[in-house]
C-alpha positions as CSV (number, residue, x, y, z in Angstrom):
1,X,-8.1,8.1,7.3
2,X,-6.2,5.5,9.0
3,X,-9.2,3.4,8.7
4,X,-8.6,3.0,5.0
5,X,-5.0,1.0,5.3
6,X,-6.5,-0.7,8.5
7,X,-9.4,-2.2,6.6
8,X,-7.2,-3.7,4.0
9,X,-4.8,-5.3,6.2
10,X,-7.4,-6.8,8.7
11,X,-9.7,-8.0,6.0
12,X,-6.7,-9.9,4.6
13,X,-5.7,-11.3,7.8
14,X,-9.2,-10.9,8.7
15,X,-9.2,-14.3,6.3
16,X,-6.7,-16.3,8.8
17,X,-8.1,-15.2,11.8
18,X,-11.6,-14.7,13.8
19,X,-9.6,-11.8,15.9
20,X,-8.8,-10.0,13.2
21,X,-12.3,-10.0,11.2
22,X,-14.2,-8.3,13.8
23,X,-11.7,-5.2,13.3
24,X,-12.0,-5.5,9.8
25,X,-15.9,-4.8,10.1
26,X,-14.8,-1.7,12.8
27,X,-12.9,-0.6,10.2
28,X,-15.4,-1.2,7.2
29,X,-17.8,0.7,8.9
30,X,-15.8,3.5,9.8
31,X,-14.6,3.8,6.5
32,X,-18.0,4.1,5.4
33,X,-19.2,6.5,7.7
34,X,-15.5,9.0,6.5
35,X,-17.0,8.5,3.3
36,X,-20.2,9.7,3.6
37,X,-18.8,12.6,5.4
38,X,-19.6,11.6,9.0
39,X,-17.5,10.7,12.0
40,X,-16.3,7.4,12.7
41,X,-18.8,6.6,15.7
42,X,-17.2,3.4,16.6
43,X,-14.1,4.5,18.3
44,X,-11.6,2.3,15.9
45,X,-9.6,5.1,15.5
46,X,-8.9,5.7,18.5
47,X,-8.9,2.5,19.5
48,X,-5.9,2.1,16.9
49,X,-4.3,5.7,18.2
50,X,-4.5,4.6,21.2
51,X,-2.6,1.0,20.9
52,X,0.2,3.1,18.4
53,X,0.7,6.0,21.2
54,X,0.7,3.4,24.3
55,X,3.3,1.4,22.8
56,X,5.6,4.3,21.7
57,X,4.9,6.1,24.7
58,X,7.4,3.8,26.5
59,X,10.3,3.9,24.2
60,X,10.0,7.4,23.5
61,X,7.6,10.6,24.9
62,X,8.7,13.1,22.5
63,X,7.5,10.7,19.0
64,X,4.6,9.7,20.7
65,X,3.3,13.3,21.5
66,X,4.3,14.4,17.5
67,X,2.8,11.5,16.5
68,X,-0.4,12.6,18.8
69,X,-0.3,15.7,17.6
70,X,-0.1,15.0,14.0
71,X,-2.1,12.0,13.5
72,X,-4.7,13.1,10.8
73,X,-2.1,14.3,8.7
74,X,0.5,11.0,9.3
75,X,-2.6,9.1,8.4
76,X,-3.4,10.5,5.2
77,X,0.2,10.8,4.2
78,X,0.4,6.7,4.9
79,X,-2.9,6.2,2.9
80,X,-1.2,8.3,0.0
81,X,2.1,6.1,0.1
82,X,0.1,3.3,0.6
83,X,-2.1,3.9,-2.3
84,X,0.4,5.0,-4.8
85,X,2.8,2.0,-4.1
86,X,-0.1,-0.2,-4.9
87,X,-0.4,1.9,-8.4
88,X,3.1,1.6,-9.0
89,X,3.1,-1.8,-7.8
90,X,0.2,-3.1,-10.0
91,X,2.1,-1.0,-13.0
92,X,5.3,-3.4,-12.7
93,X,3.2,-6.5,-12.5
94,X,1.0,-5.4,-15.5
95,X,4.4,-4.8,-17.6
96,X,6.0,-8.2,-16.4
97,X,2.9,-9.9,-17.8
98,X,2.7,-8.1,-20.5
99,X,5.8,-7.5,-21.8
100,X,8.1,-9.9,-19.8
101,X,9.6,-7.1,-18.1
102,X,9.1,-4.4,-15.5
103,X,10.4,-1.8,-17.2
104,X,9.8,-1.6,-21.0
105,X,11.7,1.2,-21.5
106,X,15.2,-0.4,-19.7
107,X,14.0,-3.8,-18.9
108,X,17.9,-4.5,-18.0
109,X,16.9,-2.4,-14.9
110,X,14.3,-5.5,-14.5
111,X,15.4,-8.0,-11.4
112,X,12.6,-10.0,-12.9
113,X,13.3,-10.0,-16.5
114,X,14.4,-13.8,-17.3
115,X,17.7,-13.9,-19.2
116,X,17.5,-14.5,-22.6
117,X,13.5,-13.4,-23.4
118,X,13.0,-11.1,-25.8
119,X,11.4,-8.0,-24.5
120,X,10.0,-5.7,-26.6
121,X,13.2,-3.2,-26.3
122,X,15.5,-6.2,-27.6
123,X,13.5,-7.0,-30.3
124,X,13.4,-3.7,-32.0
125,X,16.7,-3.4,-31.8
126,X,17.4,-6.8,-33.3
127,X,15.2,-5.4,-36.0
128,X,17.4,-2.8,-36.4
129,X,20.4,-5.1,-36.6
130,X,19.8,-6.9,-39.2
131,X,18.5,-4.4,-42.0
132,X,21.6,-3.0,-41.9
């Protein structure tokens, strides 16, 4: 399922550069053939493997023959991290938009929460404050 991360990345730099677009549409269609529940026929995949194991196989034997080994699995582990940073990700910059903060619940645990802005956390306890 490496084909997955690969086709985001070169379709983005897919938009800066002619190299990159024609392995964004290897790895388009080999996403859609894993989807449909056939085998990429393309040989982008391997292609990719092939680049990743060449270049580790230098440095060091042992990684590149786990790595080998294990490749499926490592792939579908990145495409979880991948995807689930991009959820946690879109989360923060939903809340910052929303409610000026990344984290409603603590937003002093916010890097991006501008000083002085009343998030919804201050405010209730402003509330608070004064009907006493």
């Amino acid at each position: 399922m490496f084909c997955v991360i690969a086709l985001i990345i070169f379709s983005i730099l897919g938009i800066f550069s002619a190299t990159h677009r024609q392995l964004a549409k290897e790895a388009f269609d080999c996403v859609f053939r894993r989807i449909t529940l056939r085998p990429c026929n393309t040989g982008f995949d391997k292609k990719i493997k092939g680049k990743i194991i060449g270049k580790l196989l230098n440095k060091s034997p042992k990684i590149a023959s786990f790595i080998n080994r294990f490749w499926e699995i490592i792939s579908w582990i990145l495409v979880v991290i991948f995807f689930t940073s991009l959820f946690f990700s879109a989360r923060s910059a939903y809340y910052l938009i929303k409610y000026k903060t990344c984290d409603p619940s603590e937003p002093q645990n916010c890097i991006f929460t501008p000083n002085g802005v009343d998030t919804p956390h201050n405010v209730d306890d402003k509330c608070e404050d004064d009907s006493h």
